[in-house]
N, C-alpha and C positions, 0 to 999 in steps of 0.2 A: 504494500500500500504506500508506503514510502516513495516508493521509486514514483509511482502514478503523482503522486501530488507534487513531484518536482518534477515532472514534464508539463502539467494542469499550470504551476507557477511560470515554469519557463515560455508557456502557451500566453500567460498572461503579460508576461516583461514587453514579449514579441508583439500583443496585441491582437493574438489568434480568436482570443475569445468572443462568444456571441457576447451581446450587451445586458443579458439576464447571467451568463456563466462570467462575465467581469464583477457584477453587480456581488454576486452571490462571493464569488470570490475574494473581493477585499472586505465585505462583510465576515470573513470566518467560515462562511456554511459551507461545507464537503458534499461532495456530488456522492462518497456515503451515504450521509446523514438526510439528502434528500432522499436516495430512493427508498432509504430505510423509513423512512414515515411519510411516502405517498405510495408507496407501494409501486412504483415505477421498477423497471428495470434500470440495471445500472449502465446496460447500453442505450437505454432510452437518457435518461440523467445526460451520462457524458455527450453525445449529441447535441442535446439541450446546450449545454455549456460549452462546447468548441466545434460545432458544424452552423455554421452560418447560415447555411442553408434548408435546416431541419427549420418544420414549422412550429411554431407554439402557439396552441390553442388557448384560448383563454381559459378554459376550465382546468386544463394543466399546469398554468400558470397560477391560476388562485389557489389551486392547490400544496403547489410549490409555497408558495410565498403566505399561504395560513400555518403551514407547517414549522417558520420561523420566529422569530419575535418581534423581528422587523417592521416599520411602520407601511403600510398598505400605499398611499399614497405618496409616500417619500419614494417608496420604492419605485412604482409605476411613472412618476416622475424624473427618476437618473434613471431606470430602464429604458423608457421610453423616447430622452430627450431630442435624438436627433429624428423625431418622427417628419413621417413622408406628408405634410398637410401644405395644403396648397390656400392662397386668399381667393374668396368670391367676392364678388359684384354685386349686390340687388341689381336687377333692372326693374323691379316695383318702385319706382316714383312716385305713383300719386298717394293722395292719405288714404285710399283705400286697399293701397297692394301694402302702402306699409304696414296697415295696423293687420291684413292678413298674414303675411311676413313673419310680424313677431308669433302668429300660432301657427302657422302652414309652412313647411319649408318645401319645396321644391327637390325632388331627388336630385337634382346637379349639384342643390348646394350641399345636399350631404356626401353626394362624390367628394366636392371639390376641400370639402372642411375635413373629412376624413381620412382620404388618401385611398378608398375603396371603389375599385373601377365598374363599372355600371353592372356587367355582365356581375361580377361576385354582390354587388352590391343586390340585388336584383334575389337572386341565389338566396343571401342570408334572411331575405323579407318572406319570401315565398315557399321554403323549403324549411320545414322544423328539424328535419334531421342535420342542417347544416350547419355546421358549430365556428363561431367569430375566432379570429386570429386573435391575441391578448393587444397589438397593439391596434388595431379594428377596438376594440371593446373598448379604450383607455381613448383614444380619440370621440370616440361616440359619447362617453361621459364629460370628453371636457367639450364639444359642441352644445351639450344639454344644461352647460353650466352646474354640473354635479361633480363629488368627488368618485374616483373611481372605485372607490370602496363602495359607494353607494352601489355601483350599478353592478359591481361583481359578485358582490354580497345577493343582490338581487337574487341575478340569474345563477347564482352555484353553492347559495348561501342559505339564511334563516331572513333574510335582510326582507326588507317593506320595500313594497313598488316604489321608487321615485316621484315623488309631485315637483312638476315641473312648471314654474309660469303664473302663480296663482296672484299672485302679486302685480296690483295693477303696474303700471309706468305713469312714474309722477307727471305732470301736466307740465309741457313747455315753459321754461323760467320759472316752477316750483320745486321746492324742496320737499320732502318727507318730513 
Protein backbone atom coordinates (compact mmCIF):
# COMPACT_ATOMS: atom_id res chain seq x y z
CA UNK A 1 0.00 0.00 0.00
CA UNK A 2 2.83 2.06 0.56
CA UNK A 3 4.32 1.99 -2.61
CA UNK A 4 0.55 2.97 -4.36
CA UNK A 5 0.33 6.02 -2.25
CA UNK A 6 3.66 7.28 -3.48
CA UNK A 7 2.91 6.93 -7.13
CA UNK A 8 -1.09 8.51 -6.05
CA UNK A 9 1.54 11.44 -4.46
CA UNK A 10 3.83 11.47 -7.37
CA UNK A 11 0.47 11.45 -9.72
CA UNK A 12 -0.20 14.54 -7.66
CA UNK A 13 3.23 16.65 -7.71
CA UNK A 14 2.94 15.82 -11.69
CA UNK A 15 -0.60 17.10 -11.73
CA UNK A 16 -2.06 13.79 -13.11
CA UNK A 17 -4.97 13.90 -10.87
CA UNK A 18 -8.66 14.38 -11.66
CA UNK A 19 -9.94 17.45 -9.69
CA UNK A 20 -12.03 15.37 -7.17
CA UNK A 21 -8.67 12.75 -6.61
CA UNK A 22 -6.49 16.21 -6.09
CA UNK A 23 -9.22 17.49 -3.90
CA UNK A 24 -9.60 14.25 -1.88
CA UNK A 25 -5.97 14.05 -1.93
CA UNK A 26 -4.46 17.15 -0.06
CA UNK A 27 -7.42 16.61 2.15
CA UNK A 28 -5.99 13.26 3.66
CA UNK A 29 -8.64 10.95 2.25
CA UNK A 30 -7.09 7.60 0.78
CA UNK A 31 -8.75 6.17 -2.34
CA UNK A 32 -8.76 3.11 0.68
CA UNK A 33 -10.72 4.64 2.90
CA UNK A 34 -13.10 5.69 0.09
CA UNK A 35 -13.86 2.44 -1.20
CA UNK A 36 -13.96 1.04 2.05
CA UNK A 37 -17.05 3.05 3.14
CA UNK A 38 -18.95 3.56 -0.32
CA UNK A 39 -18.55 0.37 -1.04
CA UNK A 40 -16.87 1.06 -4.44
CA UNK A 41 -14.28 -0.86 -5.94
CA UNK A 42 -10.93 0.14 -5.49
CA UNK A 43 -10.57 0.14 -9.29
CA UNK A 44 -13.51 2.16 -9.51
CA UNK A 45 -11.86 4.66 -6.40
CA UNK A 46 -8.41 4.81 -8.36
CA UNK A 47 -10.18 5.95 -11.67
CA UNK A 48 -12.04 8.27 -9.95
CA UNK A 49 -8.98 9.82 -8.64
CA UNK A 50 -6.39 9.64 -11.72
CA UNK A 51 -8.20 8.84 -15.07
CA UNK A 52 -9.51 12.00 -16.39
CA UNK A 53 -11.55 10.71 -18.26
CA UNK A 54 -13.62 8.35 -16.04
CA UNK A 55 -17.11 9.85 -15.53
CA UNK A 56 -18.43 10.98 -12.09
CA UNK A 57 -21.85 10.68 -11.59
CA UNK A 58 -23.32 12.77 -9.03
CA UNK A 59 -24.76 10.16 -6.81
CA UNK A 60 -21.04 8.65 -6.73
CA UNK A 61 -19.94 11.74 -5.96
CA UNK A 62 -22.39 12.45 -2.91
CA UNK A 63 -21.59 9.40 -1.90
CA UNK A 64 -17.86 9.97 -1.86
CA UNK A 65 -17.86 13.19 -0.38
CA UNK A 66 -20.97 12.18 2.74
CA UNK A 67 -18.49 9.51 3.57
CA UNK A 68 -15.87 12.23 4.66
CA UNK A 69 -16.08 15.02 7.04
CA UNK A 70 -15.59 17.47 4.64
CA UNK A 71 -17.69 20.42 4.13
CA UNK A 72 -20.20 19.73 1.08
CA UNK A 73 -20.17 22.89 -0.41
CA UNK A 74 -16.46 23.92 0.19
CA UNK A 75 -15.96 20.92 -1.48
CA UNK A 76 -18.06 21.05 -4.64
CA UNK A 77 -16.72 24.53 -4.85
CA UNK A 78 -12.56 23.68 -5.22
CA UNK A 79 -13.96 20.47 -7.11
CA UNK A 80 -15.79 22.07 -9.30
CA UNK A 81 -13.86 25.49 -9.93
CA UNK A 82 -12.76 25.49 -13.27
CA UNK A 83 -16.24 24.51 -14.49
CA UNK A 84 -17.39 24.58 -18.40
CA UNK A 85 -20.20 27.46 -17.92
CA UNK A 86 -20.67 29.72 -20.60
CA UNK A 87 -22.79 33.73 -20.16
CA UNK A 88 -26.32 34.04 -21.62
CA UNK A 89 -28.02 36.97 -23.07
CA UNK A 90 -31.90 37.43 -22.26
CA UNK A 91 -33.32 38.52 -25.45
CA UNK A 92 -36.77 39.09 -23.34
CA UNK A 93 -36.62 42.87 -23.28
CA UNK A 94 -39.83 43.91 -22.70
CA UNK A 95 -41.52 43.87 -18.84
CA UNK A 96 -43.40 41.00 -19.98
CA UNK A 97 -40.42 38.59 -21.14
CA UNK A 98 -38.67 39.98 -18.13
CA UNK A 99 -40.97 39.31 -15.40
CA UNK A 100 -41.57 35.73 -17.23
CA UNK A 101 -37.65 35.29 -17.24
CA UNK A 102 -37.38 35.49 -13.72
CA UNK A 103 -39.99 32.11 -13.54
CA UNK A 104 -39.53 30.49 -17.10
CA UNK A 105 -36.16 29.92 -18.25
CA UNK A 106 -35.77 28.84 -21.64
CA UNK A 107 -33.79 25.44 -22.39
CA UNK A 108 -30.67 27.50 -24.16
CA UNK A 109 -30.27 29.34 -21.03
CA UNK A 110 -29.98 26.26 -19.01
CA UNK A 111 -27.59 24.97 -21.86
CA UNK A 112 -25.72 27.87 -21.87
CA UNK A 113 -25.42 28.42 -17.71
CA UNK A 114 -24.76 24.89 -17.30
CA UNK A 115 -22.21 23.71 -19.71
CA UNK A 116 -24.83 20.60 -20.66
CA UNK A 117 -25.40 20.26 -24.42
CA UNK A 118 -28.98 20.12 -25.78
CA UNK A 119 -28.94 16.42 -26.92
CA UNK A 120 -27.78 15.40 -22.93
CA UNK A 121 -29.50 18.04 -21.65
CA UNK A 122 -32.75 16.94 -23.36
CA UNK A 123 -31.78 13.07 -22.17
CA UNK A 124 -31.47 14.18 -18.30
CA UNK A 125 -35.31 15.90 -18.56
CA UNK A 126 -36.92 13.18 -20.26
CA UNK A 127 -35.28 9.90 -19.37
CA UNK A 128 -35.51 8.85 -15.32
CA UNK A 129 -33.09 6.27 -15.79
CA UNK A 130 -30.55 8.95 -16.78
CA UNK A 131 -28.23 9.89 -13.94
CA UNK A 132 -26.53 13.89 -13.89
CA UNK A 133 -22.75 14.09 -14.04
CA UNK A 134 -21.78 15.75 -10.30
CA UNK A 135 -20.50 18.71 -12.05
CA UNK A 136 -24.04 18.87 -14.28
CA UNK A 137 -25.67 18.65 -10.78
CA UNK A 138 -23.30 21.40 -9.00
CA UNK A 139 -23.82 23.82 -11.96
CA UNK A 140 -27.63 23.30 -11.93
CA UNK A 141 -27.63 24.25 -8.09
CA UNK A 142 -25.62 27.36 -8.59
CA UNK A 143 -28.10 28.50 -11.65
CA UNK A 144 -31.16 27.97 -9.15
CA UNK A 145 -29.32 30.14 -6.61
CA UNK A 146 -29.16 27.12 -4.17
CA UNK A 147 -26.23 25.57 -2.27
CA UNK A 148 -25.28 22.29 -3.79
CA UNK A 149 -25.81 20.47 -0.68
CA UNK A 150 -29.28 21.47 -1.07
CA UNK A 151 -29.82 19.84 -4.31
CA UNK A 152 -27.63 16.74 -3.74
CA UNK A 153 -29.04 16.17 -0.44
CA UNK A 154 -32.35 16.38 -2.45
CA UNK A 155 -31.96 13.91 -5.03
CA UNK A 156 -29.50 11.16 -3.16
CA UNK A 157 -30.32 12.22 0.32
CA UNK A 158 -33.10 12.73 3.24
CA UNK A 159 -32.88 16.47 2.17
CA UNK A 160 -36.49 18.65 1.23
CA UNK A 161 -37.21 19.67 -2.23
CA UNK A 162 -35.62 23.19 -2.92
CA UNK A 163 -38.13 26.39 -2.84
CA UNK A 164 -36.90 28.30 -5.25
CA UNK A 165 -38.12 32.03 -6.12
CA UNK A 166 -40.64 32.70 -3.57
CA UNK A 167 -39.54 35.99 -2.64
CA UNK A 168 -40.81 38.65 -4.49
CA UNK A 169 -38.12 41.23 -6.21
CA UNK A 170 -38.07 44.49 -4.59
CA UNK A 171 -39.66 47.24 -6.62
CA UNK A 172 -37.27 49.59 -8.88
CA UNK A 173 -35.24 52.16 -6.48
CA UNK A 174 -36.75 50.20 -3.22
CA UNK A 175 -35.13 48.40 -0.79
CA UNK A 176 -36.22 45.47 1.43
Amino acid sequence: MEVFNQIIENKYKMGYLTPLGSFLFKNKITQKYVADSTGFTTTKVSKLYIEKTTLLYADEFYKIMKCTTLDFDYSCEEIFKNSNKKEFSNKWESKLGMLLFDHFKPQNYIEHNTGIDNVRLNKLLTDPKKRPYAEELNNIAKLMGIKSSQLFDYFYGDGERPVIGLLPKPAEGKEN
